[in-house]
N, C-alpha and C positions, 0 to 999 in steps of 0.2 A: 944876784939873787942866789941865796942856796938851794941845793936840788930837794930839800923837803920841804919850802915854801911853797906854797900852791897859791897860782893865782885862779882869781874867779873868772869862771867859764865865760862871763859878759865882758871882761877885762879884755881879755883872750882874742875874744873875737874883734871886738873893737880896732885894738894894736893890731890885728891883721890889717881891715881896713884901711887904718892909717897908713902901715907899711907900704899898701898897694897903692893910695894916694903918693904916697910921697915917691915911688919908684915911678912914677908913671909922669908925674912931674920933672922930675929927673931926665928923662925921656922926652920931654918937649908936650907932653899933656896938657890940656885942661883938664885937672880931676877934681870932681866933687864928691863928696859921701852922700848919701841920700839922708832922709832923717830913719832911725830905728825902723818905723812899723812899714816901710816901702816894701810890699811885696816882692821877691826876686830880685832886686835889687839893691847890691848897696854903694854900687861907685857909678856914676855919668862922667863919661869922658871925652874929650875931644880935639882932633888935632887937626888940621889942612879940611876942613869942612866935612870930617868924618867923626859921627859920634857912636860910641859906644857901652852897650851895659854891662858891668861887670857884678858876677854874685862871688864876693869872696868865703871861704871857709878856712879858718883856721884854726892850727891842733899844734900845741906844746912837744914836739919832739918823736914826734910819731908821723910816719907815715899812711896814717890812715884816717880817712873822713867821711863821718857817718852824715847818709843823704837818706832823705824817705820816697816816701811814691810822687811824690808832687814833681821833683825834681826828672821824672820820665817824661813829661810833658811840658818843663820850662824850658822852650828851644826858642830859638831865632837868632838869624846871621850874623847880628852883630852882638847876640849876648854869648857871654863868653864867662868861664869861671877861673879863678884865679886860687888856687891851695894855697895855704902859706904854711908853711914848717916853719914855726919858731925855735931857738937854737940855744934859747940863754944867751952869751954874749956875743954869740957870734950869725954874722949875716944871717937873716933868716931865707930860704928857698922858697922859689916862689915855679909855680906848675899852669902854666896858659891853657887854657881848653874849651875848644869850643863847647856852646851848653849840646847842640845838637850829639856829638860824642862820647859827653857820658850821659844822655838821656838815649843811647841806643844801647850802649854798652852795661847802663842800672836795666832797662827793660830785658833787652838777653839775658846777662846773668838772674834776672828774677824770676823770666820762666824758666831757665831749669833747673832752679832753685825750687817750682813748685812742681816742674815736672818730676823730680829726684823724690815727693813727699814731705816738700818742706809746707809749714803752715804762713799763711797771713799773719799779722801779727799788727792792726791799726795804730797800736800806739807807740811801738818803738819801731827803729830801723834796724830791721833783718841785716845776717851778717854779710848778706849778699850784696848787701845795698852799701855797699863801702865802693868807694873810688877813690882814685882812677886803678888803672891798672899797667899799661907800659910806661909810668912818668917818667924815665926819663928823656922820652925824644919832647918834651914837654916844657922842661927844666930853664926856664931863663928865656923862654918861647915869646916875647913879647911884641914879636914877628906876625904872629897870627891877629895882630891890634890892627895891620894897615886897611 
């Protein structure tokens, strides 16, 4: 693909998905996609009688991915978020993380984002509300699934 073809933001995320499907399988997974409208979810997975949820989020060459408020309060043990940096042709990176660590790490940075004067802003995601933030002890993490 040349670098001023744009693919669409649904495309986008999708091919994350898959990606995660398909590495996770690789890995000895059962992974399933959920369908589109599954709340906080979009991959169910399963291995040695442990299942887990993943919400993936993927972004075209950038390390940065816009989360909103909802995402301070999407926690549990075994859900876990998955980044994907796609790369063009090459491997995409993929960022393990538990939801409980950047739903601690979106809430801190948001209060002192409001403590500093920053505004609310209901319909888009504040610049604050991007994650994560040390990825790389993160980076190929697929350790954090057991």
């Amino acid at each position: 693909m040349n670098k001023e073809e744009k693919v669409d933001k649904a495309l986008v995320g999708i091919s994350g998905v898959h990606f995660v499907v398909a590495e996770l399988s690789r890995r000895g997974w059962i992974a399933l996609p959920t369908v589109r409208n599954t709340k906080g979810i979009d991959i169910l997975a399963t291995r040695n009688g442990k299942t887990v949820q993943i919400q993936v989020k993927t972004r075209e060459r950038k390390r940065r991915w816009p989360l909103n408020k909802k995402a301070e309060s999407l926690v549990g043990d075994n859900l876990f978020y998955v980044f994907v940096n796609l790369r063009g042709n090459e491997k995409p990176e993929y960022f393990i993380i538990p939801s409980r660590t950047v739903a601690e790490y979106l809430a801190k940075t948001h209060k002192l984002f409001l403590e500093a004067g920053g505004k609310e802003n209901p319909v888009r995601a504040l610049p604050n509300r991007y994650a994560p933030f040390d990825l790389e002890k993160y980076k190929d993490n697929w350790g954090l699934l057991r």
